[in-house]
N, CA, C and O atoms as a GROMACS GRO file, in nm:
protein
  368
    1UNK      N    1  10.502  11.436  10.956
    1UNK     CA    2  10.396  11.442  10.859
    1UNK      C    3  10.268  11.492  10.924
    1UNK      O    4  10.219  11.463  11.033
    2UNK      N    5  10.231  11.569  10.838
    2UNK     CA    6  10.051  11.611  10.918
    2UNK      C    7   9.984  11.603  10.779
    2UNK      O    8  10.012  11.662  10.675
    3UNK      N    9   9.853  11.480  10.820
    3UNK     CA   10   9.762  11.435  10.732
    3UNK      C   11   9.677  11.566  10.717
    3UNK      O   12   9.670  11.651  10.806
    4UNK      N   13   9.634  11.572  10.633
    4UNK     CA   14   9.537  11.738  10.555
    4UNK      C   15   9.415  11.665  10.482
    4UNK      O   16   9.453  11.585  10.396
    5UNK      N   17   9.253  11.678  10.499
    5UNK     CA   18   9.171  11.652  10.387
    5UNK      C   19   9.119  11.759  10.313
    5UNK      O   20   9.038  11.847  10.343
    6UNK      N   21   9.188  11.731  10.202
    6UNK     CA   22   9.178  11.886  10.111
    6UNK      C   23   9.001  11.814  10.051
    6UNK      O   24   8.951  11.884   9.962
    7UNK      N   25   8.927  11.707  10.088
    7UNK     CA   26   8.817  11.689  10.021
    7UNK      C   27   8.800  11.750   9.907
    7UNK      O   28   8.739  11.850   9.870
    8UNK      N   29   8.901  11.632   9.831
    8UNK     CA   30   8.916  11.655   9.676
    8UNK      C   31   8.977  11.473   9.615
    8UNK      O   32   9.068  11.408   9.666
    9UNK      N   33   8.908  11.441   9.521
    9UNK     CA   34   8.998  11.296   9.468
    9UNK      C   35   9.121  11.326   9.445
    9UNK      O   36   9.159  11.437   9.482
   10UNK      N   37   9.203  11.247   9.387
   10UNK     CA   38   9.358  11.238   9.378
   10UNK      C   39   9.340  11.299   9.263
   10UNK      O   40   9.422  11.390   9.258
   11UNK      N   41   9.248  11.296   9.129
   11UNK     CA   42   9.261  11.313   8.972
   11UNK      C   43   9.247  11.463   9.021
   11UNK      O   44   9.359  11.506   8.995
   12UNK      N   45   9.181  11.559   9.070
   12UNK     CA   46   9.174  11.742   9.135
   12UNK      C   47   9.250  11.740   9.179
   12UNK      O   48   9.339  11.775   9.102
   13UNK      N   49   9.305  11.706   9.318
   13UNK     CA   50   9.392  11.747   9.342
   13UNK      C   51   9.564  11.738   9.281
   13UNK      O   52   9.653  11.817   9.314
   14UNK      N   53   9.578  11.630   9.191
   14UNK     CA   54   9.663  11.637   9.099
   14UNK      C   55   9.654  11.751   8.998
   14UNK      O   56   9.737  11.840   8.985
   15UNK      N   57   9.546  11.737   8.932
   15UNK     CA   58   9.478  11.886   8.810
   15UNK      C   59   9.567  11.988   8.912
   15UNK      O   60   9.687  12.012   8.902
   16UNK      N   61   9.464  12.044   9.020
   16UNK     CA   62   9.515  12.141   9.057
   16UNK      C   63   9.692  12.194   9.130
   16UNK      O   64   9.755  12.299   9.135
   17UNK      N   65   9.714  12.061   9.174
   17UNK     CA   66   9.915  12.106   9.159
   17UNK      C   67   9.928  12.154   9.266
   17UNK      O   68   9.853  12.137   9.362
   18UNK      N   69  10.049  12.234   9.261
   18UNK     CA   70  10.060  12.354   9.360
   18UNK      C   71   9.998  12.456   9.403
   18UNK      O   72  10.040  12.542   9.481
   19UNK      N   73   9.863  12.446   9.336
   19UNK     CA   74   9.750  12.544   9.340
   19UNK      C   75   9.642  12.526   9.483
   19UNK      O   76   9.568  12.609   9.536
   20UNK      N   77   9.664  12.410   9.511
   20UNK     CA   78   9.579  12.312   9.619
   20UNK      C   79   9.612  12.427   9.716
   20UNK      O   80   9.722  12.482   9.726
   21UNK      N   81   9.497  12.456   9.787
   21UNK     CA   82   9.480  12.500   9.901
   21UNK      C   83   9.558  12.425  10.023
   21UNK      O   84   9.518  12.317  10.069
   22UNK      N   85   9.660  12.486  10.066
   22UNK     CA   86   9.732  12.375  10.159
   22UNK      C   87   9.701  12.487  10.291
   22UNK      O   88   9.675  12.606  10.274
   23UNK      N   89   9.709  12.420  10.420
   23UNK     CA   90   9.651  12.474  10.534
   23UNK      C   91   9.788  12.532  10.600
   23UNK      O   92   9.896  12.473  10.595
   24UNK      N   93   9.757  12.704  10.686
   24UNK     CA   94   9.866  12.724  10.749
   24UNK      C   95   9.906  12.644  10.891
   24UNK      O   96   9.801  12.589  10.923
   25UNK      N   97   9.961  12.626  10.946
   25UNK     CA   98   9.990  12.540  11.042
   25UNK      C   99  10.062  12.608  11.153
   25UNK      O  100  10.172  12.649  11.116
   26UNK      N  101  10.035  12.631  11.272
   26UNK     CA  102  10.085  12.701  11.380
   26UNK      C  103  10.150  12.691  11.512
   26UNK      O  104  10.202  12.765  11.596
   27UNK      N  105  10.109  12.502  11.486
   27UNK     CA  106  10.203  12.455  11.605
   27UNK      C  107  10.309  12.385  11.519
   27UNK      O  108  10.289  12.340  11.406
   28UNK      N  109  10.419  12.382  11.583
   28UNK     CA  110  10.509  12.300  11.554
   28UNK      C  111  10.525  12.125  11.600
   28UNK      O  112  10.537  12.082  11.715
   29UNK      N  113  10.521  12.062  11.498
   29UNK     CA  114  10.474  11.907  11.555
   29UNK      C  115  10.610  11.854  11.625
   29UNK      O  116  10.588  11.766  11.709
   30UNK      N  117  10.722  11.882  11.610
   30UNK     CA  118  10.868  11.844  11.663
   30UNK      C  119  10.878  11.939  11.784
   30UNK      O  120  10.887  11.877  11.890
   31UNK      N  121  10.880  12.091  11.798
   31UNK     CA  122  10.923  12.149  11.926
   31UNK      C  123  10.828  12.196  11.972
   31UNK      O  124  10.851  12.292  12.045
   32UNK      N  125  10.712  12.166  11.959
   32UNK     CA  126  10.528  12.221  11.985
   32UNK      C  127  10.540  12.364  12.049
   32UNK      O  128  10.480  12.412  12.145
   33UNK      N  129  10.657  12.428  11.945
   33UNK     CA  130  10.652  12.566  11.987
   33UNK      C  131  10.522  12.676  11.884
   33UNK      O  132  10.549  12.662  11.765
   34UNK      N  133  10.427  12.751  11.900
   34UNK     CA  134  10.364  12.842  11.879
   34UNK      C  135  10.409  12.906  11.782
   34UNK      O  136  10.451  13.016  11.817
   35UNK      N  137  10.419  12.881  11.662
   35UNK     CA  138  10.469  12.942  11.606
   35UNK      C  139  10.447  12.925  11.426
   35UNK      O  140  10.482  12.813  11.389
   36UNK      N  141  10.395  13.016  11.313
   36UNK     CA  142  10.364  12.960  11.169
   36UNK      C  143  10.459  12.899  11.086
   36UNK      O  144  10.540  12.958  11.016
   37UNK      N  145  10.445  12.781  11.097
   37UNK     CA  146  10.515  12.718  11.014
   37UNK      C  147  10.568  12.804  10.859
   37UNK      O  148  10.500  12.905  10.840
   38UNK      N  149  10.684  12.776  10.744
   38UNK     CA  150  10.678  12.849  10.696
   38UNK      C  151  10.672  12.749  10.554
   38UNK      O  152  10.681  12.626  10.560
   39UNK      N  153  10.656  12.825  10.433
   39UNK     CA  154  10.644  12.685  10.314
   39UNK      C  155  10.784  12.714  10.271
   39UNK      O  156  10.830  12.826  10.248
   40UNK      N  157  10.863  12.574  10.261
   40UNK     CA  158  10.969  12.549  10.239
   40UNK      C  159  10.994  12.444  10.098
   40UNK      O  160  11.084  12.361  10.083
   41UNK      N  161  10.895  12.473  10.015
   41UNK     CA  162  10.889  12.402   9.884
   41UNK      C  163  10.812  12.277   9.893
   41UNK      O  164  10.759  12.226   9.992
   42UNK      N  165  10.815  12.234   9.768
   42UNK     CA  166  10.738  12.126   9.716
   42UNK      C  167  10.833  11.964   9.723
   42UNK      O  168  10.953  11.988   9.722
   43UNK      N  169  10.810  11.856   9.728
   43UNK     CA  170  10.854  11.778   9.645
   43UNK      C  171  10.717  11.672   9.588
   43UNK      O  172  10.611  11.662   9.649
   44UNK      N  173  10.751  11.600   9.457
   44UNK     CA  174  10.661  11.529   9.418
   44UNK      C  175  10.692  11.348   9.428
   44UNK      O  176  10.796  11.288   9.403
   45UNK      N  177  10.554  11.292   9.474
   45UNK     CA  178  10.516  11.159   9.423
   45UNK      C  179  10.396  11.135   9.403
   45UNK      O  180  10.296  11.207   9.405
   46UNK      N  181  10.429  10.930   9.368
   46UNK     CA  182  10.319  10.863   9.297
   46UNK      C  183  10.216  10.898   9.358
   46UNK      O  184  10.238  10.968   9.457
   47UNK      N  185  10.075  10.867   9.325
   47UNK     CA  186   9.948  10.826   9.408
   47UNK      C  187   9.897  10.753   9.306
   47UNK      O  188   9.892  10.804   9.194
   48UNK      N  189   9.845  10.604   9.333
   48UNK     CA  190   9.828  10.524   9.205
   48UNK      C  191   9.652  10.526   9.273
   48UNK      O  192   9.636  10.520   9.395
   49UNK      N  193   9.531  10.534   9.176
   49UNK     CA  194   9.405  10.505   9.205
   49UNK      C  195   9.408  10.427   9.085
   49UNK      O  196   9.464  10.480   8.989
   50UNK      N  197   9.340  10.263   9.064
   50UNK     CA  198   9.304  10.175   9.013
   50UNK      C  199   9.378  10.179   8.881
   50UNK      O  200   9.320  10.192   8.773
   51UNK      N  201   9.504  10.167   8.894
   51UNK     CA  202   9.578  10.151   8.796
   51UNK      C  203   9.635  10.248   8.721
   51UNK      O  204   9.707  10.234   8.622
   52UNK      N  205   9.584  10.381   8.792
   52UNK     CA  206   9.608  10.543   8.731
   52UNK      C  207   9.691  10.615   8.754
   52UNK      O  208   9.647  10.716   8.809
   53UNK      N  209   9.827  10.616   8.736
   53UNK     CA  210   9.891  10.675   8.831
   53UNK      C  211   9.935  10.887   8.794
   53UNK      O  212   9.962  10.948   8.691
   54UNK      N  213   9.921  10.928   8.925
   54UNK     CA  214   9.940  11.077   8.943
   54UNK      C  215  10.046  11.115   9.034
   54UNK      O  216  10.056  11.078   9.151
   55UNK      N  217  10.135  11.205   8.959
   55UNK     CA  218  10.236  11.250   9.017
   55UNK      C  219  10.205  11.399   9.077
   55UNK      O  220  10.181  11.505   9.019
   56UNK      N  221  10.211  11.375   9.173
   56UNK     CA  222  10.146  11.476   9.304
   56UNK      C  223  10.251  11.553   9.360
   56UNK      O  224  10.366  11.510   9.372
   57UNK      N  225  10.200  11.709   9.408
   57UNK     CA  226  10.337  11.770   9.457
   57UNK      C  227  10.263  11.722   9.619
   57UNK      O  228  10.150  11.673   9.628
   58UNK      N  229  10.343  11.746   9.726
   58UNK     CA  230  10.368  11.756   9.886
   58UNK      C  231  10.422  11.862   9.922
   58UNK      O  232  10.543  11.880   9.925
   59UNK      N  233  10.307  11.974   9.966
   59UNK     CA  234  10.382  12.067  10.049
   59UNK      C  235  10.458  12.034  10.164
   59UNK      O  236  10.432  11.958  10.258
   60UNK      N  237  10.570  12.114  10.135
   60UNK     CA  238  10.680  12.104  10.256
   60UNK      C  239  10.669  12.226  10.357
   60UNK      O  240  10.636  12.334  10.307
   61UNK      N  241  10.689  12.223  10.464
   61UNK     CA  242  10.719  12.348  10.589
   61UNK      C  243  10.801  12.334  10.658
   61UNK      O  244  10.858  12.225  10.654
   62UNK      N  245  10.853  12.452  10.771
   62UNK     CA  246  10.944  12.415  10.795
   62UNK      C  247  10.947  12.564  10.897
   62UNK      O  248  10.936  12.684  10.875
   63UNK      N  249  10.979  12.432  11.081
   63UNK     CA  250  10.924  12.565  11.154
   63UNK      C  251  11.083  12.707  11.156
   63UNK      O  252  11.196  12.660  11.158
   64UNK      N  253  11.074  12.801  11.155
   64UNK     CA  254  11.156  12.882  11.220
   64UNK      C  255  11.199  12.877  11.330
   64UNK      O  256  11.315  12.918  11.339
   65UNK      N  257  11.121  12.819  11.484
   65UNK     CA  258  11.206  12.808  11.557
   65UNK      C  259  11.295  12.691  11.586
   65UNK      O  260  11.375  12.720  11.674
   66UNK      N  261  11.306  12.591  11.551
   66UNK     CA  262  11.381  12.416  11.565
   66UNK      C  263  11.439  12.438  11.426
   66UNK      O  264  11.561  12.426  11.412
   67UNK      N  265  11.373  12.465  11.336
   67UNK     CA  266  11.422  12.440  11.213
   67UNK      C  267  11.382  12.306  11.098
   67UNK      O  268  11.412  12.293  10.980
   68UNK      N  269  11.312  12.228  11.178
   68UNK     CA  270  11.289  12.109  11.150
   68UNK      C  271  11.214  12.113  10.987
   68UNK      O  272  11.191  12.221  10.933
   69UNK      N  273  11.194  12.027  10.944
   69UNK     CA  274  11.108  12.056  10.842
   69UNK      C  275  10.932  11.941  10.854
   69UNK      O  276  10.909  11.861  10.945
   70UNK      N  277  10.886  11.955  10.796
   70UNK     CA  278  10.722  11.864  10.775
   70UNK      C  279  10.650  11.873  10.680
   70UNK      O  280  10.628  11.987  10.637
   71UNK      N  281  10.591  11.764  10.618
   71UNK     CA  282  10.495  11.706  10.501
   71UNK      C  283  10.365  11.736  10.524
   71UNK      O  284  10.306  11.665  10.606
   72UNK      N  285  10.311  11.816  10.477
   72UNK     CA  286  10.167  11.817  10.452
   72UNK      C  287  10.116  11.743  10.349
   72UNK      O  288  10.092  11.799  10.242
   73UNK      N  289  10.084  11.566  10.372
   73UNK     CA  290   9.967  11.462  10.328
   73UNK      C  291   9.885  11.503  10.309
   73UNK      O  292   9.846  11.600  10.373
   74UNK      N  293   9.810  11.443  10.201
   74UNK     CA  294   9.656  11.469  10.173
   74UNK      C  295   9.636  11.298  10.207
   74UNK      O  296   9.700  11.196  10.180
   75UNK      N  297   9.474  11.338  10.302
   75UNK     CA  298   9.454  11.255  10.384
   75UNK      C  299   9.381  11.073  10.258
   75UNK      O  300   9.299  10.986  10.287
   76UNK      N  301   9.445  11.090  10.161
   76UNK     CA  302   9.396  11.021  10.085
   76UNK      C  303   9.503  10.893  10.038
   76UNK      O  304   9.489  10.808   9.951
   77UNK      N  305   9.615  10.918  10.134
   77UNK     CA  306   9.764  10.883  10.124
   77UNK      C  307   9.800  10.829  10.230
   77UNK      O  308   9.774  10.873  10.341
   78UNK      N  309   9.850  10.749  10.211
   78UNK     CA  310   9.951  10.676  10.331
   78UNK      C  311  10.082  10.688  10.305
   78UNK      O  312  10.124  10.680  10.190
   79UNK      N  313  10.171  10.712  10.425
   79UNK     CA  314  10.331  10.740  10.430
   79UNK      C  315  10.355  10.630  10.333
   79UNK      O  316  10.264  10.552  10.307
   80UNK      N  317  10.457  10.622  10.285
   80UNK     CA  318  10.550  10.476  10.220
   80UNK      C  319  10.505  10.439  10.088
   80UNK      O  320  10.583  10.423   9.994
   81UNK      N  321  10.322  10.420  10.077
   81UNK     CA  322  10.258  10.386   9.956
   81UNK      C  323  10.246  10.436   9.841
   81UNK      O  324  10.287  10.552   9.854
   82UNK      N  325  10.225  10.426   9.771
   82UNK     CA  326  10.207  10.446   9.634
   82UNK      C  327  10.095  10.499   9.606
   82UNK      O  328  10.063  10.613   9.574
   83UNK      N  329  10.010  10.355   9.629
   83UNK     CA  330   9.868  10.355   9.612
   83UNK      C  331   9.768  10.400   9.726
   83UNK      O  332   9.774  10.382   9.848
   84UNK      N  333   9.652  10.479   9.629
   84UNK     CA  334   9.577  10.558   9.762
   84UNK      C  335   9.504  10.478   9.914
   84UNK      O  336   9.535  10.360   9.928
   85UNK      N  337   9.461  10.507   9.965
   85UNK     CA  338   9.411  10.442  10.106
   85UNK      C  339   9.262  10.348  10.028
   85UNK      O  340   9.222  10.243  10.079
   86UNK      N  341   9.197  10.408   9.904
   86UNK     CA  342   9.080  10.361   9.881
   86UNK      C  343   9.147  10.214   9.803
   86UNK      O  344   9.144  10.096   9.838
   87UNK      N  345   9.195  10.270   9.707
   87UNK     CA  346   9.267  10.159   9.628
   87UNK      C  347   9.307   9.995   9.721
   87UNK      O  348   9.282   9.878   9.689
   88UNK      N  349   9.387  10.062   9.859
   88UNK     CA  350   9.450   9.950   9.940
   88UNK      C  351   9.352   9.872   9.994
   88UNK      O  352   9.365   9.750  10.002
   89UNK      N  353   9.223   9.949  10.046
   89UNK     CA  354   9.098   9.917  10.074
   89UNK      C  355   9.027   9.808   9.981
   89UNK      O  356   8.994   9.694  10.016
   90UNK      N  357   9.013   9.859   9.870
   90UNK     CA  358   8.966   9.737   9.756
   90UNK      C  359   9.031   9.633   9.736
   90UNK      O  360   8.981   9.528   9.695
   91UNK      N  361   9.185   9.655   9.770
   91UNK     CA  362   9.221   9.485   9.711
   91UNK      C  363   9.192   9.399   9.884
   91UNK      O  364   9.194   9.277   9.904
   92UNK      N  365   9.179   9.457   9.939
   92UNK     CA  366   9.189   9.420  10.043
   92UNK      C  367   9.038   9.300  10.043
   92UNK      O  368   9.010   9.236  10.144
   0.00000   0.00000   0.00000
């Protein structure tokens, strides 16, 4: 996974979709070989803000040389959760 702050709330960056400016990426985080990652599709989940929930795409990549694949997070997300980092913050 590589965390991304697209400095945007969850409700924009949901609006905007697959449209989100997602960042190219040039090292490889598995074989830290030199090399541009490539986009290897989307998949979608939750992101719940205060009871709101948005179904979000996750760019996927995926290097050419290992083959491996990786998640580009928006840094507003935690692996596993549902609910955003602010949200977890408040009940907290």
């Amino acid at each position: 996974m590589i965390f991304y702050d697209f400095g945007l709330s969850v409700r924009e960056y949901a609006r905007r979709g697959k449209k989100n400016d997602f960042p190219e990426v040039d090292i490889c985080p598995h074989c830290k070989g030199h090399i541009r990652l490539l986009r290897h599709g989307f998949y979608f989940r939750y992101a719940i803000t205060n009871n709101n929930p948005f179904f979000i795409p996750i760019c996927r990549l995926k290097c050419p040389s290992c083959g491996k694949t990786v998640s580009i997070i928006p840094s507003f997300l935690l692996p596993y959760f549902q609910h955003s980092v602010a949200t977890i913050l408040i009940k907290l």
